[in-house]
N, C-alpha and C positions, 0 to 999 in steps of 0.2 A: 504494500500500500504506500507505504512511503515513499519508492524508488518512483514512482508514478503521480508522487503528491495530490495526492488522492484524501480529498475532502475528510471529515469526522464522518458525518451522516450519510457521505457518500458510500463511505465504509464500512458505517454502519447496515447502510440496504444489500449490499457484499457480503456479509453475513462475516464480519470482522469477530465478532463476541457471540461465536458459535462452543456449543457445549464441551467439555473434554475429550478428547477422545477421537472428536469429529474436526482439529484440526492441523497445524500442521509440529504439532510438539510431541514428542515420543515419549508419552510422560512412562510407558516402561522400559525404555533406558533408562532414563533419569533416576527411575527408581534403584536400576540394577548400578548404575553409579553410584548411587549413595550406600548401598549395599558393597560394593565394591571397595569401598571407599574407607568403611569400616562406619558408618555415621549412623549413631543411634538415637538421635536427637531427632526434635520438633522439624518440621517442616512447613509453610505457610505455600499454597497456591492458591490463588485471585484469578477469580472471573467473572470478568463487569458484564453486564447486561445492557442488551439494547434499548437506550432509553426511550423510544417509540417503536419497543420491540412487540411478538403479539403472544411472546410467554409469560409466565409467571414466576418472579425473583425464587419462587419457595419450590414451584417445581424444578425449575435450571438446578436449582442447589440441591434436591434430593436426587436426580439423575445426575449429577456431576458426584456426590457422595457412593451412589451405588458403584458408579465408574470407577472412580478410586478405588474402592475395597475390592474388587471384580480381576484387577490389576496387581494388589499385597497390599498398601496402602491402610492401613485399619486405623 
């Protein structure tokens, strides 16, 4: 989005703050890095929502939690 300088909202209709899993982050490497890594500590991931989006902040977050746990993540 950026290389194309490509609006917020524009971005947003692009489907920029699509659910885990559905975009382009490999959150299971990520995991097997931290495992690799020896890290047994907290971890924080953030996913904003489309603020004229036609989901629900609470459903996004319950399918982004299943995804996680689906993945080792608990």
């Amino acid at each position: 989005m950026i290389e194309h300088r490509t609006d917020f909202y524009e971005a947003c209709g692009q489907g920029i703050f699509c659910n885990l899993g559905d975009g382009e982050v490999d959150f299971p490497a990520v995991r097997q890095l931290l495992i690799d890594g020896g890290y047994t500590g907290w971890c924080t991931i953030e996913q904003d929502c489309d603020p004229e989006g036609h989901t629900s902040p609470l459903t996004d977050a319950t399918f982004n939690r299943k995804y996680l746990a689906s993945i080792g993540f608990d």
